[in-house]
C-alpha angles and dihedrals in degrees: 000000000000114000075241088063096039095060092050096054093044083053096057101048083049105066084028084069100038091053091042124211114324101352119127125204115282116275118257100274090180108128107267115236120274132261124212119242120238119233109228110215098197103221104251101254107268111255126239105244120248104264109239145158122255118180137023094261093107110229125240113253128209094236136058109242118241124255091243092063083069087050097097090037137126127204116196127175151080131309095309096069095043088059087046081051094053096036111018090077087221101131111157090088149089114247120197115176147084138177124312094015109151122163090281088064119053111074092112093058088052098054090044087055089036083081093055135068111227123179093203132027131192127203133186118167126131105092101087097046098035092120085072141110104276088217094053096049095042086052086048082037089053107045090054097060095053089052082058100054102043099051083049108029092170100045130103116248116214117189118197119215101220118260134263122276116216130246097261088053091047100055099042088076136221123087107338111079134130085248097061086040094048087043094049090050103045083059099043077052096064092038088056092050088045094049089040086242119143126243144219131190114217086182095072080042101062122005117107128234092285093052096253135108104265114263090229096052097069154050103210106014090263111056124057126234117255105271094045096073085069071062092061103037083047087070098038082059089060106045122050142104108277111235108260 
């Protein structure tokens, strides 16, 4: 053995002995570099929209309204509302109306009301002139109910869609179809969103499964038997604008 490979070996056998069996060199205790701590920014909690009304359709309540809301009501229209007037119960109204009113024809009933202060104010008026030119009733339709509005500038206008005819009626021809009544609605749908009026659709009310008025609510396909305008005064109870 060379005095080279002699050292080596001593050497070995040297810091073998120092380390002892199986130990390793002692880990790198040196403090390991910083990191920098994130700030958490907590999301602000999302919050539940306002509940509002947004279009003229009129939402369906809970609960019934009581027959005192209707107290400081008025009901003008054709001969539909003067049979809710004689069979529906409700009396704590004003009732403007009489056989044959369209919206030509009312103006009398506009200047009586003109003299009150109502704080909610119900029309239903368009089957009697539903052959006509849909640009011509909704500019009648239109003017009264700025008239409205004007003469009662707090109260709440309610714009009835004209009711279901039934099958029958439908059938027979001329001017008195579903078509001519949805058409007429969805019009009177649009006018009562233009004029910020709100609508109700008696439709909905009172057709029956098929669409139409019920054969056996009616006498001539139009009006309603007597009971059925509870019907009517039933829905009228469950949609409205609650008093603020």
């Amino acid at each position: 053995m060379t005095p080279n490979t002699a050292a080596l070996f001593a050497a070995f056998y040297l810091v073998s002995a120092l380390l002892g069996p199986g130990l390793t060199p002692p880990e790198d205790t040196s403090p390991a570099e910083e990191i920098p701590a994130v700030s958490v920014v907590e999301a602000e909690p999302e919050m539940e929209p306002e509940p509002s009304y947004s279009g003229p359709q009129v939402p369906a309540q809970e609960a019934p309204a009581e027959d005192d809301y209707f107290a400081d009501a008025a009901f003008i229209g054709n001969s539909l509302v003067d049979g809710f007037r004689m069979y529906s119960g409700l009396s704590v109204c004003d009732y403007y109306a009489a056989t044959s009113k369209t919206v030509f024809t009312v103006d009398e009933y506009i200047t009586q009301m003109s003299g009150k202060d109502y704080g909610k104010i119900y029309i239903l008026l368009g089957i009697n002139e539903i052959g006509y030119s849909m640009d011509r009733l909704m500019s009648a339709y239109g003017g009264v109910l700025d008239r409205l509005a004007a003469d009662h500038p707090d109260a709440l206008i309610y714009v009835m869609g004209i009711s279901p005819v039934s099958a029958n009626k439908d059938a027979a021809g001329g001017s008195f179809t579903m078509a001519n009544v949805r058409r007429f609605n969805e019009n009177l749908y649009e006018l009562a969103q233009e004029k910020e009026c709100y609508y109700i659709d008696l439709c909905d009310a009172l057709a029956g499964e098929d669409g139409f008025l019920p054969a056996n609510k009616t006498w001539d396909g139009i009006h309603f038997n007597a009971s059925y305008y509870k019907v009517w005064l039933e829905y009228l109870q469950y949609h409205y604008i609650p008093a603020e």
